[in-house]
N, C-alpha and C positions, 0 to 999 in steps of 0.2 A: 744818070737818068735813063730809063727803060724807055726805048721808040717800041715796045710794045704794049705800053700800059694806057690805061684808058684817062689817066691824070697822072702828070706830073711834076711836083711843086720840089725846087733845089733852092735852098739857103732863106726860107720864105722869116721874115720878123715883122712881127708886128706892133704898134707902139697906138696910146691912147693921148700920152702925153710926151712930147719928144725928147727921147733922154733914155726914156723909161718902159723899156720891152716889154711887152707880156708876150712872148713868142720871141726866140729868137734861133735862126739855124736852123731851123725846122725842115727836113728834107724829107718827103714819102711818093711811095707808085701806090696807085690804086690799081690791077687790074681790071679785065673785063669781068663782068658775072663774078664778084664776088662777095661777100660781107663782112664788114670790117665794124670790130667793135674800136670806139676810143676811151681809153678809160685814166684817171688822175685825180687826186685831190682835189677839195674846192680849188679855185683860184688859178688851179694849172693852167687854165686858156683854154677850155676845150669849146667853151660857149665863141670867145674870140677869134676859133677858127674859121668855125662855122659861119658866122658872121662875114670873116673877110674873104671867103669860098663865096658866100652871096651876093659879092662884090657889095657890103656897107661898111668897111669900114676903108676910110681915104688916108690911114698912115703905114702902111705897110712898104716894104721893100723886099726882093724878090730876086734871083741870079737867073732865074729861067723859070717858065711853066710853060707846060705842054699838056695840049685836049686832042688823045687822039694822034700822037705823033706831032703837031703842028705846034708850033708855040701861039700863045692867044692869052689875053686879060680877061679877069672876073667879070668884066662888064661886058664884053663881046656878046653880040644877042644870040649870035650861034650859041657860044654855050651854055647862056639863059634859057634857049629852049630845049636845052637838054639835060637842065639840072632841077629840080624840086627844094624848097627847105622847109620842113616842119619846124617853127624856134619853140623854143620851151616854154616861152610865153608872146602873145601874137593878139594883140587887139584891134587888128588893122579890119577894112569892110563891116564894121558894127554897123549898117543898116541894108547890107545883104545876106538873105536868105542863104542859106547851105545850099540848096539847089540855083540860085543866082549866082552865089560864088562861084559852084564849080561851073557853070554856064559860060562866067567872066574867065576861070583860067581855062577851061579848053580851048575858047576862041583864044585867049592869049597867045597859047602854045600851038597854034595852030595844028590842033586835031579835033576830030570830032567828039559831041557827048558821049561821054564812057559809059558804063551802064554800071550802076553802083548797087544795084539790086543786093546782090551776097554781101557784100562788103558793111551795108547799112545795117541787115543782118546780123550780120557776124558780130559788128559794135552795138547791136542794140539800138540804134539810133533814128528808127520806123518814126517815133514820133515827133524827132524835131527838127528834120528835115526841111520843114517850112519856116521856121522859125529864124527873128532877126539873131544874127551872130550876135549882137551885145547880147541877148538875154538866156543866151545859154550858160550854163555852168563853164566851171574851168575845168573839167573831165567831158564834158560834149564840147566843149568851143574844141577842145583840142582834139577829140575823135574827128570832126568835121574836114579838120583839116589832114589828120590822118588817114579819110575815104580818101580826098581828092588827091592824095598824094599816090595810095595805093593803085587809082582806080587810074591817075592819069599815067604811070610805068614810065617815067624818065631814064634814061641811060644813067645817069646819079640823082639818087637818093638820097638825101641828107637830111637825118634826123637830130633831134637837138633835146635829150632827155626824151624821148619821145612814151615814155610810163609812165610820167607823173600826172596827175592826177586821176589815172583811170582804176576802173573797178578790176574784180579778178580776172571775172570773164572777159572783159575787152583785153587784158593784160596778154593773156592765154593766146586769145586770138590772132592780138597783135604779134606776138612770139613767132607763129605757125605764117605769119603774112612774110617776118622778115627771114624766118630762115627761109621762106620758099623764092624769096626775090632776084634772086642771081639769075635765073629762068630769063626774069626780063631787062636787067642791068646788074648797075653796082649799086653796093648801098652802105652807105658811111654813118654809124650813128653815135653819139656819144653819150655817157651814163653812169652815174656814180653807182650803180645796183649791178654786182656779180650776175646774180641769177642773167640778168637780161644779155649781156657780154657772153656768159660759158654757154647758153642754149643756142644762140643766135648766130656768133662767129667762128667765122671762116679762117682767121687772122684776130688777133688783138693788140692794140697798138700802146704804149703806155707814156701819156704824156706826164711830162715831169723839166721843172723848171726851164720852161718854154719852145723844149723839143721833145721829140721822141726817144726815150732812154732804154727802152726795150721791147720787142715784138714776141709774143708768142703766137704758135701756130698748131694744127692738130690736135695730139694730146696733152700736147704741154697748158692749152686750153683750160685752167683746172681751177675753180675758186683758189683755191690753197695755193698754189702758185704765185697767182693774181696778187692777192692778200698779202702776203711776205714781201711779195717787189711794193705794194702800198706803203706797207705798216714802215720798210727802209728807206722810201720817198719824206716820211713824215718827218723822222728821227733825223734827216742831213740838215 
């Protein structure tokens, strides 16, 4: 375990049904300021991770974690106020406005309203801003939630597919939002889509039956790398 890293998870498993892992051994450091793509097969756990980082799922078992040097639980509110999650799909606040919601999580996290001006912008999203969260599409419910996430800059970042459903231009945008994030923290996202992994990270992590089977970094970065450790993940 790194006492310099800004998360760190040793021997973490996790299980839906007892008996029955989807995660297990699972050992990674996040650094500070950086981006980290997660990438695997359907099925690998990458959604499951994210989830029990969010402190929701209650079957997990764990040797150690550490936020920050300190050892701490998912559920600690210290580092609920220090973490965001985008899920891939999210129908929760259906009779709050986008500007309610982020209202609700800024007091949450106790800072003040961010100013989402660019960001609304940048996603297109002028005009539904006012609009109850149920009646937005599934390409604005989830941009909405990807202003607040931008605009509120948690120390981690954690995105969960965070492209799907969106058009080119929010796609693009979005790209240029996650490479530029390490500025303000870390940022952890996971993604069955190359393009969004080789433009965006820092690091890439490669989940494969329920841990981490291999890391590339720099220029090893490369679709075709990616792809090859994939296509021999499928084949075992």
């Amino acid at each position: 375990m790194d006492s310099k890293a800004l998360l760190s998870l040793n021997n973490l498993s996790v299980w839906y049904t007892a008996g029955h892992p989807v995660l297990s051994s699972l050992s990674l450091d996040l650094g500070e300021h950086e981006v980290v793509g997660l990438i695997g097969l359907n099925g690998a756990g990458k959604t499951t991770f994210i989830k029990t980082v969010s402190g929701l799922l209650p079957g997990y078992r764990l040797d150690s974690a550490a936020w920050e040097g300190h050892l701490f639980s998912f559920r600690d509110k210290a580092f609920k106020r220090n973490r965001y999650i985008v899920f891939a799909e999210d129908r929760s606040f259906q009779y709050f406005t986008f500007r309610e919601y982020l209202a609700y999580v800024a007091a949450s996290y106790g800072v003040s309203l961010p100013d989402v001006f660019d960001l609304i912008r940048g996603f297109h999203f002028e005009d539904y801003a006012n609009v109850f969260l149920k009646e937005l599409s599934t390409g604005n419910l989830k941009k909405a939630y990807l202003i607040t996430a931008f605009a509120l800059r948690p120390k981690l970042l954690l995105l969960d597919e965070p492209v799907n459903g969106l058009d080119f231009q929010s796609t693009e945008f979005l790209y240029q939002l996650m490479a530029e994030y390490k500025q303000y923290g870390t940022l952890l996202f996971s993604s069955h889509i190359l393009e969004s992994i080789c433009l965006t990270s820092d690091r890439v992590l490669v989940l494969e039956q329920g841990r981490i089977s291999r890391t590339f970094t720099g220029a090893e970065i490369a679709a075709g790398n990616i792809r090859e450790v994939l296509a021999d993940d499928e084949h075992h």
